[in-house]
Residue, then its C-alpha position, 0 to 999 in steps of 0.5 A: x275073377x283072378x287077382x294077385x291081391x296077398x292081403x299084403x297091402x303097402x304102396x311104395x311111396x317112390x314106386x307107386x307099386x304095392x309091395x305085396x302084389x306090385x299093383x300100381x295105386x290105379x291098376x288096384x282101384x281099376x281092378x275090377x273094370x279090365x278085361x280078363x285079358x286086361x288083368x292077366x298082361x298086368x299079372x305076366x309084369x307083377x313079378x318083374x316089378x317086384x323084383x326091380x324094386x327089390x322086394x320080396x318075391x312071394x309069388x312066381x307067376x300068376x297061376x300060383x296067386x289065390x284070391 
């Protein structure tokens, strides 16, 4: 199962988005329950949430993130 989890795991309390993957509190407790395709439209948003709130990009796209 793909997922964008970095091991870095810190929720921004305003955003609600996990500043390691971008994951919302939901989407990370959900993970496991969507679909592939489910997981793979939330993994195309992850880098454009990250980049809004400005934090660090350490992943671009989906295919560069490793479990």
């Amino acid at each position: 199962m793909d997922s964008p989890c970095i091991k870095i795991c810190a929720i921004d309390e305003s955003r609600g988005l996990c500043l390691g993957c971008g994951r919302t509190r939901a989407e990370i407790a959900r993970w496991t329950s969507y679909s592939d395709s489910q997981r793979r439209d939330i993994m195309m948003t992850l880098a454009q949430r990250l980049a809004d709130c400005g934090a660090p990009l350490v992943a671009s796209t989906p295919s560069d993130i490793t479990n």
